[in-house]
PDB file of N, CA, C and O in Angstrom, chain B, residues numbered from 101:
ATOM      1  N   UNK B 101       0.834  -1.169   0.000  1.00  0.00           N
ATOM      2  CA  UNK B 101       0.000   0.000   0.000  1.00  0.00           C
ATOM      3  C   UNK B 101       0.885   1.240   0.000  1.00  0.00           C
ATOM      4  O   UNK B 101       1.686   1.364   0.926  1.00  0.00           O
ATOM      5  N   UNK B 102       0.808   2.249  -1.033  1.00  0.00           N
ATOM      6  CA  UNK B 102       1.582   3.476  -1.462  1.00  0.00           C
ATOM      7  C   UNK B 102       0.661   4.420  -0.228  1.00  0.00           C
ATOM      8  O   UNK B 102      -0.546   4.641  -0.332  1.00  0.00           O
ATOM      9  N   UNK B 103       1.276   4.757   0.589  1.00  0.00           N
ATOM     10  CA  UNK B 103       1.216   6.270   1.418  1.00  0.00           C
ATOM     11  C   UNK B 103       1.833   7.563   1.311  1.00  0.00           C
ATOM     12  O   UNK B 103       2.897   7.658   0.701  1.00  0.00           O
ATOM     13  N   UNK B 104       1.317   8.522   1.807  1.00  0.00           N
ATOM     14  CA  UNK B 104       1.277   9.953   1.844  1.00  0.00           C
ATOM     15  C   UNK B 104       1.920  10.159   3.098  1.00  0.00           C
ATOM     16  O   UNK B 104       2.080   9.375   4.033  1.00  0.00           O
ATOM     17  N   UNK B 105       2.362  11.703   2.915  1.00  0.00           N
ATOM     18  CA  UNK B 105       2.635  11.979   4.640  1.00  0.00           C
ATOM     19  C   UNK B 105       2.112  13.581   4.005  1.00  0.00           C
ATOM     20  O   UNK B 105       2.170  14.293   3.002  1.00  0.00           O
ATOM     21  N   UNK B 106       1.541  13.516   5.493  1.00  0.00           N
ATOM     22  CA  UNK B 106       0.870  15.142   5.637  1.00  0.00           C
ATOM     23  C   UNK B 106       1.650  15.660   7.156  1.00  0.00           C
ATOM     24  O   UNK B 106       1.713  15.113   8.257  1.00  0.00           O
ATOM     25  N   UNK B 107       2.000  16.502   6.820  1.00  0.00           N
ATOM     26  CA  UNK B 107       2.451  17.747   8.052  1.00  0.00           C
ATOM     27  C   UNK B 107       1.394  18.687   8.398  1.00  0.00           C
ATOM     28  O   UNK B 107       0.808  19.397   7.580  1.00  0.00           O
ATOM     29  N   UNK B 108       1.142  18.647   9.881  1.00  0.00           N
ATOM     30  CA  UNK B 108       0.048  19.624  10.331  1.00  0.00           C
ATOM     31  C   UNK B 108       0.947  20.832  11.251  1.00  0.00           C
ATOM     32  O   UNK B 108       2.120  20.912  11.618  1.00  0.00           O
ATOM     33  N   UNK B 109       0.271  21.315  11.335  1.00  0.00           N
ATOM     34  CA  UNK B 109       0.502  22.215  12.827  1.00  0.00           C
ATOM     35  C   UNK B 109      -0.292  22.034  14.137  1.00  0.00           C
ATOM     36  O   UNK B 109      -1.457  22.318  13.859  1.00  0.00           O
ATOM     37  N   UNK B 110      -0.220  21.772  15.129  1.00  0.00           N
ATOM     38  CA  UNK B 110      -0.974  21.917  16.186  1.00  0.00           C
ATOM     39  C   UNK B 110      -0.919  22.935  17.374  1.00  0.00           C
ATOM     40  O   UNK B 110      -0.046  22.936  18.243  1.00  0.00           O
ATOM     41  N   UNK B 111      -1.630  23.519  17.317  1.00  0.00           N
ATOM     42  CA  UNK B 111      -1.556  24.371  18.596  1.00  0.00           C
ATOM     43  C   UNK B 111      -0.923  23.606  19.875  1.00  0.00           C
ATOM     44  O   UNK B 111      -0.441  22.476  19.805  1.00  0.00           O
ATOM     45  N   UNK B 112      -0.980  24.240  20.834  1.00  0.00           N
ATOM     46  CA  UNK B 112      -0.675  23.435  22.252  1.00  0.00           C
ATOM     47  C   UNK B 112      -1.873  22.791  23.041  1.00  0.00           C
ATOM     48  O   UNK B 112      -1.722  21.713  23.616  1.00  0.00           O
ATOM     49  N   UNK B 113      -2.569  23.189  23.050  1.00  0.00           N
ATOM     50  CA  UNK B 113      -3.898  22.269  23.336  1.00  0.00           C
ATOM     51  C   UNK B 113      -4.292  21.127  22.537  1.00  0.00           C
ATOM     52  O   UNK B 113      -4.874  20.094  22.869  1.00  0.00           O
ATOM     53  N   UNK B 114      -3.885  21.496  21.489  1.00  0.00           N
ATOM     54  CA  UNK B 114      -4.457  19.944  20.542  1.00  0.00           C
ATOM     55  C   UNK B 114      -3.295  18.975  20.660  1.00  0.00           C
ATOM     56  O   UNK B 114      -3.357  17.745  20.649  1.00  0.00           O
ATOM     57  N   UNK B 115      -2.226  19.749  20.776  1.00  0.00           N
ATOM     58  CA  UNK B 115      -1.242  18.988  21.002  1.00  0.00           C
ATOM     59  C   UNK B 115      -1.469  17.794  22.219  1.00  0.00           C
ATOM     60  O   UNK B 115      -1.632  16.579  22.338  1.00  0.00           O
ATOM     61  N   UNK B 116      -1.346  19.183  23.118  1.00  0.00           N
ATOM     62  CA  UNK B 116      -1.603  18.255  24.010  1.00  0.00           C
ATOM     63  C   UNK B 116      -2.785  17.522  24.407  1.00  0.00           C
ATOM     64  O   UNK B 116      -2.500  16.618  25.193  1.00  0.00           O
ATOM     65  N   UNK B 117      -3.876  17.596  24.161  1.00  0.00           N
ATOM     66  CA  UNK B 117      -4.887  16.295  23.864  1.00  0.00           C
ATOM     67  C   UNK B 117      -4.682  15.364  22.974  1.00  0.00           C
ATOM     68  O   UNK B 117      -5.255  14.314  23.268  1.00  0.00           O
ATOM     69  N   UNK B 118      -4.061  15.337  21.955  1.00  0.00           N
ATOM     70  CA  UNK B 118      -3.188  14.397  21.161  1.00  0.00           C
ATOM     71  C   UNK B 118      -2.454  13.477  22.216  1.00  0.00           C
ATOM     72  O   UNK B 118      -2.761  12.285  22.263  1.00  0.00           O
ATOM     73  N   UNK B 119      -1.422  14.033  23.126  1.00  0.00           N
ATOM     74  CA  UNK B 119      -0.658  12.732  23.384  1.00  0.00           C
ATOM     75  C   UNK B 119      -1.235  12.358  24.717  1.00  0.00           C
ATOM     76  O   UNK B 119      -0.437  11.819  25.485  1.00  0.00           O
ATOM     77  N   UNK B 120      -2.414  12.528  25.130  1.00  0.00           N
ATOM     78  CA  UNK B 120      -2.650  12.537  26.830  1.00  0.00           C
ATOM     79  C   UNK B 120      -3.860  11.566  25.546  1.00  0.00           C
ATOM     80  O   UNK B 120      -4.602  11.192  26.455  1.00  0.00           O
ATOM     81  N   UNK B 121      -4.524  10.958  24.280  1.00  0.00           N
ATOM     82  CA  UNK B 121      -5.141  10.338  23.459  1.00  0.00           C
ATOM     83  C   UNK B 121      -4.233   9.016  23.415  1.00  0.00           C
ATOM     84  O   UNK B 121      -4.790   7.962  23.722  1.00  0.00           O
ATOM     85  N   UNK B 122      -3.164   8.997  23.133  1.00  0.00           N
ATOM     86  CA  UNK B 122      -2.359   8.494  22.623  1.00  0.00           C
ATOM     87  C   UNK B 122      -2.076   7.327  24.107  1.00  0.00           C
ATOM     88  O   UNK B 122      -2.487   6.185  24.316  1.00  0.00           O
ATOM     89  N   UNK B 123      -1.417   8.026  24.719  1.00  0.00           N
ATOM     90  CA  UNK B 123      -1.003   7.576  26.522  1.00  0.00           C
ATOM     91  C   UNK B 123      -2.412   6.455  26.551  1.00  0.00           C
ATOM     92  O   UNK B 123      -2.483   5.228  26.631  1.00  0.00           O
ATOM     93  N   UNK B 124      -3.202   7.289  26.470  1.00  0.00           N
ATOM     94  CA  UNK B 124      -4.558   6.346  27.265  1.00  0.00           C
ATOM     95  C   UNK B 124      -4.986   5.075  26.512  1.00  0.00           C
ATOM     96  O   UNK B 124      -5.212   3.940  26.933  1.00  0.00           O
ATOM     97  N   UNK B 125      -5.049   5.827  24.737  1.00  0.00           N
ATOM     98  CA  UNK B 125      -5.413   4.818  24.139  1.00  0.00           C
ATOM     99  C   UNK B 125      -4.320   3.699  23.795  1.00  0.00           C
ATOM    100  O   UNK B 125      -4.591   2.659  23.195  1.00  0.00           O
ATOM    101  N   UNK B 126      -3.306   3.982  24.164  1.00  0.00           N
ATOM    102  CA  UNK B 126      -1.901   3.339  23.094  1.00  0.00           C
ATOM    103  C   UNK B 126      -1.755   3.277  22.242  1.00  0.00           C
ATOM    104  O   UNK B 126      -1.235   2.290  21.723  1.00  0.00           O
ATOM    105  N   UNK B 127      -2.047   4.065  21.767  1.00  0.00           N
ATOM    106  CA  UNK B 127      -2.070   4.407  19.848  1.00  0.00           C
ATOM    107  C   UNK B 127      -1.302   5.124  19.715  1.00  0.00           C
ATOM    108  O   UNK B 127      -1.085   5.703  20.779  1.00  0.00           O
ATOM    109  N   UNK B 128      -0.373   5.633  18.511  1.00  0.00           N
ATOM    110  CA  UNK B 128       0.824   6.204  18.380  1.00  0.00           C
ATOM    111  C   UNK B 128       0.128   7.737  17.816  1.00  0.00           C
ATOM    112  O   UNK B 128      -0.623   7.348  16.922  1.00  0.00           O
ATOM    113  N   UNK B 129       0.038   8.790  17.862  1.00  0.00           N
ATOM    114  CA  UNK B 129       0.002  10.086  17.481  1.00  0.00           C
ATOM    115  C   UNK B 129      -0.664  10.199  16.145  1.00  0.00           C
ATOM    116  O   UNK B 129      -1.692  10.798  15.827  1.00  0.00           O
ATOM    117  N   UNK B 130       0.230   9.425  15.388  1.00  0.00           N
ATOM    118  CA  UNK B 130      -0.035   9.386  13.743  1.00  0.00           C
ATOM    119  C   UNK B 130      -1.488   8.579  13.355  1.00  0.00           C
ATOM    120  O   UNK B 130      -2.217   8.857  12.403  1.00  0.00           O
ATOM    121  N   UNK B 131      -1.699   7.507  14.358  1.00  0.00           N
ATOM    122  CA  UNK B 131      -2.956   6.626  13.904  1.00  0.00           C
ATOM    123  C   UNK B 131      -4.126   7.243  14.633  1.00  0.00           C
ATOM    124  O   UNK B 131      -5.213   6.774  14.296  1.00  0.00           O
ATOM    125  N   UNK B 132      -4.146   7.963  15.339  1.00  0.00           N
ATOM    126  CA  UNK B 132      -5.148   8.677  16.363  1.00  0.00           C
ATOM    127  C   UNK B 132      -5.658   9.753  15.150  1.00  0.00           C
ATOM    128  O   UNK B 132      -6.796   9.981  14.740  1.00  0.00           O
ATOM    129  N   UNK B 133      -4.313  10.335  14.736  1.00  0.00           N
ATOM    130  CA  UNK B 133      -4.635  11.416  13.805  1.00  0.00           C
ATOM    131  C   UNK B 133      -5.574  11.176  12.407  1.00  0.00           C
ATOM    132  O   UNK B 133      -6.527  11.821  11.970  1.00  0.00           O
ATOM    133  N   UNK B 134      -4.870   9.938  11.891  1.00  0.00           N
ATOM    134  CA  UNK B 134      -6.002   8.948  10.784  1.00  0.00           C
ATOM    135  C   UNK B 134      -7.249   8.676  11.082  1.00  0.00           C
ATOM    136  O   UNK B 134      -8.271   8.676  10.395  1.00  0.00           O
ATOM    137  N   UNK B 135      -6.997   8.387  12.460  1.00  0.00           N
ATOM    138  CA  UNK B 135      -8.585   7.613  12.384  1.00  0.00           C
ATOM    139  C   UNK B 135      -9.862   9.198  12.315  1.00  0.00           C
ATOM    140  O   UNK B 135     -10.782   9.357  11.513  1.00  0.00           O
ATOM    141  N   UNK B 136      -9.354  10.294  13.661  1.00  0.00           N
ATOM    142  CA  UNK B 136      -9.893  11.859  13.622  1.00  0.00           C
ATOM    143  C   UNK B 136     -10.055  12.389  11.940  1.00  0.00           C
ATOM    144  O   UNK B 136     -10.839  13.157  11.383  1.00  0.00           O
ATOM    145  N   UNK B 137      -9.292  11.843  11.629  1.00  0.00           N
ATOM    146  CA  UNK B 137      -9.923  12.342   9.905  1.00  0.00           C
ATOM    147  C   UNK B 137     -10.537  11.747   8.731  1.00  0.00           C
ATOM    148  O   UNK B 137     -11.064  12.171   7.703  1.00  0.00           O
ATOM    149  N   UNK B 138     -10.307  10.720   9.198  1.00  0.00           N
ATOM    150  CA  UNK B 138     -11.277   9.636   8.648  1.00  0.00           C
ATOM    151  C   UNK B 138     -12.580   9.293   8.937  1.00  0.00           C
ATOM    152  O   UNK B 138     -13.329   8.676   8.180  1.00  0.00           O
ATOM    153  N   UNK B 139     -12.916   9.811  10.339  1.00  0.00           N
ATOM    154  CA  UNK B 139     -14.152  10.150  10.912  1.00  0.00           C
ATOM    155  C   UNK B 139     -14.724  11.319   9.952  1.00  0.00           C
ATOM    156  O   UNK B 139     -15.742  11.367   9.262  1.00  0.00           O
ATOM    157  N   UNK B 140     -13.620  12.292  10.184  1.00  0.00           N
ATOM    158  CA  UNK B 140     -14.321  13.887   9.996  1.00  0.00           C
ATOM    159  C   UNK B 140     -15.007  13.676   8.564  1.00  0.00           C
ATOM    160  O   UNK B 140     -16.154  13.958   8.218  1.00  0.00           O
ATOM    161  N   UNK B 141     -13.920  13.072   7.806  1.00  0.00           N
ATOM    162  CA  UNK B 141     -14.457  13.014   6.216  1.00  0.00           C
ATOM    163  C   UNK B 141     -15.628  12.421   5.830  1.00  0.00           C
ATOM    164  O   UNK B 141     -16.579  12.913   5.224  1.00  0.00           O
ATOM    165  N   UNK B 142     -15.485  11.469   6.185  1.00  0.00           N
ATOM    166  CA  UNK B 142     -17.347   9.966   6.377  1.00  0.00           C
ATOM    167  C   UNK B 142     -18.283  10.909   6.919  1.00  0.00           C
ATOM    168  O   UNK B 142     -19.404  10.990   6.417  1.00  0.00           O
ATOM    169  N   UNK B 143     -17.911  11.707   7.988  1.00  0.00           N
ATOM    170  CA  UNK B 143     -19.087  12.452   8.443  1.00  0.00           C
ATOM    171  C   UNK B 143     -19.661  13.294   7.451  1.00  0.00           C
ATOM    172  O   UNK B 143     -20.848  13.095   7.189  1.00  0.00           O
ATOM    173  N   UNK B 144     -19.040  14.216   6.835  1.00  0.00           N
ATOM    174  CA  UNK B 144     -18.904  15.380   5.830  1.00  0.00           C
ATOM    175  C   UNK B 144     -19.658  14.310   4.765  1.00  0.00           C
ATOM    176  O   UNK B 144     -20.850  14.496   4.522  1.00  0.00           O
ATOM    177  N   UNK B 145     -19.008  13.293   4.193  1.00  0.00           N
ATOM    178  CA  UNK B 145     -20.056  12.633   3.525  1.00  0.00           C
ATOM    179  C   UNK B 145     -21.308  12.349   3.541  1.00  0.00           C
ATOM    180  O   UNK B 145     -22.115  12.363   2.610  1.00  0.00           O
ATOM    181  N   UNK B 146     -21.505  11.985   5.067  1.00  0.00           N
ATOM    182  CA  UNK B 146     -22.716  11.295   5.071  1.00  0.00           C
ATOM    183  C   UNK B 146     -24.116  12.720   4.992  1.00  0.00           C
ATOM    184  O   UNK B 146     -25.212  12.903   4.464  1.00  0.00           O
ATOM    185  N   UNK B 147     -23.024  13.523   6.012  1.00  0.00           N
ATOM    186  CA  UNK B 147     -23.787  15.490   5.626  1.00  0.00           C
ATOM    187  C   UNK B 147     -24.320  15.699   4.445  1.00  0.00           C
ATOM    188  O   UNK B 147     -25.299  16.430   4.293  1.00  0.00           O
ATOM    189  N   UNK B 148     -23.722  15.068   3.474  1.00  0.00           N
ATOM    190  CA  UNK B 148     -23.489  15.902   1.767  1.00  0.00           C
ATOM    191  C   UNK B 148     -24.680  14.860   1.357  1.00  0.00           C
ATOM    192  O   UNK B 148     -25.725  15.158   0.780  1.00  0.00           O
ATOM    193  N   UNK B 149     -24.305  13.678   1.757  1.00  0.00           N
ATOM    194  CA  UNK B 149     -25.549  12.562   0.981  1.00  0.00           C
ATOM    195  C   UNK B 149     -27.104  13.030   1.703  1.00  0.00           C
ATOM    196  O   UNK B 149     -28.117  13.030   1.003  1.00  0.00           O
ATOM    197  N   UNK B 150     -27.154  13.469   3.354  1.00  0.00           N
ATOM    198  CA  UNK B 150     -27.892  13.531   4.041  1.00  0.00           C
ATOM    199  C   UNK B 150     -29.117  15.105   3.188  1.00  0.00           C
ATOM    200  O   UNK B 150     -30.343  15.170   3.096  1.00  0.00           O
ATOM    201  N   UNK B 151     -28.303  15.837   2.858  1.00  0.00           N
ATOM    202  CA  UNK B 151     -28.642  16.728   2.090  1.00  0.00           C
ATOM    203  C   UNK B 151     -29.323  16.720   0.520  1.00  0.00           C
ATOM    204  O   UNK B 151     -30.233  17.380   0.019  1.00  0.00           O
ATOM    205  N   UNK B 152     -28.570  15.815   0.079  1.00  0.00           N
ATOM    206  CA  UNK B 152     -28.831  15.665  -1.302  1.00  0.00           C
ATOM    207  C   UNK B 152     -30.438  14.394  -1.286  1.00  0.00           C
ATOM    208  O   UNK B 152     -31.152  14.413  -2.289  1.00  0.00           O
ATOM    209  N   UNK B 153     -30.828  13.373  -0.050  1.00  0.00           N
ATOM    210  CA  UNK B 153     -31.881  12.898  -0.262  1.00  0.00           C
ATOM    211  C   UNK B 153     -32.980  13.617   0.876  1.00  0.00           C
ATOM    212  O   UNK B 153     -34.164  13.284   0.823  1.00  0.00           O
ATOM    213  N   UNK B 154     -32.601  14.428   1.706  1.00  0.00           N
ATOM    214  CA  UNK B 154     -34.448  15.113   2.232  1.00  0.00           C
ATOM    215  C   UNK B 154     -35.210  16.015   1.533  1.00  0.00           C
ATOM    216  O   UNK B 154     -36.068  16.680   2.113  1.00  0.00           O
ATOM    217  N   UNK B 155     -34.995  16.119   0.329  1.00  0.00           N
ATOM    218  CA  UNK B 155     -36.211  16.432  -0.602  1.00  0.00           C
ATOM    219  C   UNK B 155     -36.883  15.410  -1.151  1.00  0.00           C
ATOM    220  O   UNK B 155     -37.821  15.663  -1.908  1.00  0.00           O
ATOM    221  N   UNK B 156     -36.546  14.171  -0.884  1.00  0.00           N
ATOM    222  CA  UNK B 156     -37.423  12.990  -1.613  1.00  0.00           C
ATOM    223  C   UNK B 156     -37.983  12.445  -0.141  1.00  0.00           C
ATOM    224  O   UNK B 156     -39.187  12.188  -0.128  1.00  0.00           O
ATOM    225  N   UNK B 157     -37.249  12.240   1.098  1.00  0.00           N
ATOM    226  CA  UNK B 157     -37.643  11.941   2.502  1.00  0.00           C
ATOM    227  C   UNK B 157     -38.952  13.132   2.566  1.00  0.00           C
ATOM    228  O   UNK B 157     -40.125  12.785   2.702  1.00  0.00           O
ATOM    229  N   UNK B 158     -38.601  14.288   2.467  1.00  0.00           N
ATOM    230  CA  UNK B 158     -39.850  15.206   2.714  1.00  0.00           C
ATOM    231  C   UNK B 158     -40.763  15.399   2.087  1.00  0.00           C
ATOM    232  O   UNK B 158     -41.747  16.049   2.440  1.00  0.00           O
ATOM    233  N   UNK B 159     -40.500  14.583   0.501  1.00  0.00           N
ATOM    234  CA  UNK B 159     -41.967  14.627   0.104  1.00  0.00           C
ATOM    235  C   UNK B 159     -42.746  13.546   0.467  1.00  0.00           C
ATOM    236  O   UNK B 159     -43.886  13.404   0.027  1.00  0.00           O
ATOM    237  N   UNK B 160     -42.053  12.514   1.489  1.00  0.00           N
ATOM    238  CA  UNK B 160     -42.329  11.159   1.886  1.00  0.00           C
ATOM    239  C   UNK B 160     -43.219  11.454   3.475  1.00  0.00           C
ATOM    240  O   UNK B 160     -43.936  10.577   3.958  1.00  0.00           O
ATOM    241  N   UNK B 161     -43.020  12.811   4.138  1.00  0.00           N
ATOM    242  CA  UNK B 161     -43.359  13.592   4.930  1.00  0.00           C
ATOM    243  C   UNK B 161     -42.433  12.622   6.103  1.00  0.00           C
ATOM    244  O   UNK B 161     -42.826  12.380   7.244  1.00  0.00           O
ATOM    245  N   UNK B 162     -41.455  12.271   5.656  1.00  0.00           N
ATOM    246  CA  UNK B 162     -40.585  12.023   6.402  1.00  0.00           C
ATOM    247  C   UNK B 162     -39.166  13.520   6.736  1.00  0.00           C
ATOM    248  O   UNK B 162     -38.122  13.759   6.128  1.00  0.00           O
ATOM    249  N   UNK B 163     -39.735  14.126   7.796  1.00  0.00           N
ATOM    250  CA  UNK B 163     -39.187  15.163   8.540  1.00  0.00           C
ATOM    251  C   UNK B 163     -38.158  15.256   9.455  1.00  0.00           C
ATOM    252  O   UNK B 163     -37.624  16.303   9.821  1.00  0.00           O
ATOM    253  N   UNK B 164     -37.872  14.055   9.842  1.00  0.00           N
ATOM    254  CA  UNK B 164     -37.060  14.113  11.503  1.00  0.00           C
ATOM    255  C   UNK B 164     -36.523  12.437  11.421  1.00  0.00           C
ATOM    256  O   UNK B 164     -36.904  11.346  10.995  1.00  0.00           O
ATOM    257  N   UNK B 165     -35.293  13.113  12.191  1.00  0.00           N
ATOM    258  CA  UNK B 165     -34.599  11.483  12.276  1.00  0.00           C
ATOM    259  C   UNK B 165     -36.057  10.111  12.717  1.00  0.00           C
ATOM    260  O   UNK B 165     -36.271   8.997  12.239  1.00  0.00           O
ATOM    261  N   UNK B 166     -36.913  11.068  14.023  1.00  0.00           N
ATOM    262  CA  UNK B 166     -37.631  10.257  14.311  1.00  0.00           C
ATOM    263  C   UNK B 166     -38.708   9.590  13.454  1.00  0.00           C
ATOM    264  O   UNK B 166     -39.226   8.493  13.663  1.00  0.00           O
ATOM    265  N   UNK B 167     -38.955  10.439  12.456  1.00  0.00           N
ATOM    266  CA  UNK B 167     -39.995   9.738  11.356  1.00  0.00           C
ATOM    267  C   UNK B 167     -39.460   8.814  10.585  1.00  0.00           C
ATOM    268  O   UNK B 167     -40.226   8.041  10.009  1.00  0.00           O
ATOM    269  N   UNK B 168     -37.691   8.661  10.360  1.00  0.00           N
ATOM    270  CA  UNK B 168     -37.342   7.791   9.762  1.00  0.00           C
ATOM    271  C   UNK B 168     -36.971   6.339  10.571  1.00  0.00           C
ATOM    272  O   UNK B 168     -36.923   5.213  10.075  1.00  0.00           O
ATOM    273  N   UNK B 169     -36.807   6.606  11.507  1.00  0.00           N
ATOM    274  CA  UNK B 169     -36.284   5.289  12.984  1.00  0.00           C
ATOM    275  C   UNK B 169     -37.806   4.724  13.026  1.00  0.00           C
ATOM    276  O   UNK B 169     -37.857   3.506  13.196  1.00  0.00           O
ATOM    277  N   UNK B 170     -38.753   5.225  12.932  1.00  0.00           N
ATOM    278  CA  UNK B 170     -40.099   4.970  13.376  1.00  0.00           C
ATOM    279  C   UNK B 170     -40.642   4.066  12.216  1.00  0.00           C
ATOM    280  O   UNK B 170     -41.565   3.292  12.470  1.00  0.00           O
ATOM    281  N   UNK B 171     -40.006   4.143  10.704  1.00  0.00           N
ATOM    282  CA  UNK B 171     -40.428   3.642   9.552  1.00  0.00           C
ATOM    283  C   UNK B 171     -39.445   2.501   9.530  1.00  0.00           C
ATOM    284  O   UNK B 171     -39.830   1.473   8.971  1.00  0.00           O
ATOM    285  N   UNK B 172     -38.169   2.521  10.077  1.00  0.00           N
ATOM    286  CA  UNK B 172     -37.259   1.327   9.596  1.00  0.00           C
ATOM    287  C   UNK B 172     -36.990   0.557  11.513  1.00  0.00           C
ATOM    288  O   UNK B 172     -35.970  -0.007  11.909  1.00  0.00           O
ATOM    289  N   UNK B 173     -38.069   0.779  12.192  1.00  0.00           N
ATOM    290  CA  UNK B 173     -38.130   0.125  13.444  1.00  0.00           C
ATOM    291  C   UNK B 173     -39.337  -1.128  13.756  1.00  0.00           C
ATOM    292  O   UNK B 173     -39.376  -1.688  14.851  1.00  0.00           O
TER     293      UNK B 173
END
């Protein structure tokens, strides 16, 4: 598998919640950092998809997370 390397900056607070992450979880800095953006991105996805289908949910008068949990429960 061909990898990348990205250089960030961190403030001192993120910093340091970074390695007081790291300590607890035993995860090394770098994989803590993968997984935090690999979250962020899937999320941002699921935002973008979440957007692009509640005009077909709302003409379904499906409005609210709860109208949809209530249909697939």
């Amino acid at each position: 598998m061909k990898t990348a390397t990205l250089t960030i900056r961190l403030d001192k607070d993120l910093d340091r919640l970074l390695t007081k992450a790291s300590k607890k979880s035993r995860k090394n800095r770098s994989e803590i950092a993968r997984e935090a953006l690999k979250r962020q991105l899937r999320l941002e996805q699921f935002e973008e998809l979440r957007k692009r289908i509640m005009p077909f949910a709302e003409a379904r008068g499906l409005l609210t997370d709860e109208d949809i949990f209530s249909q697939i429960s």
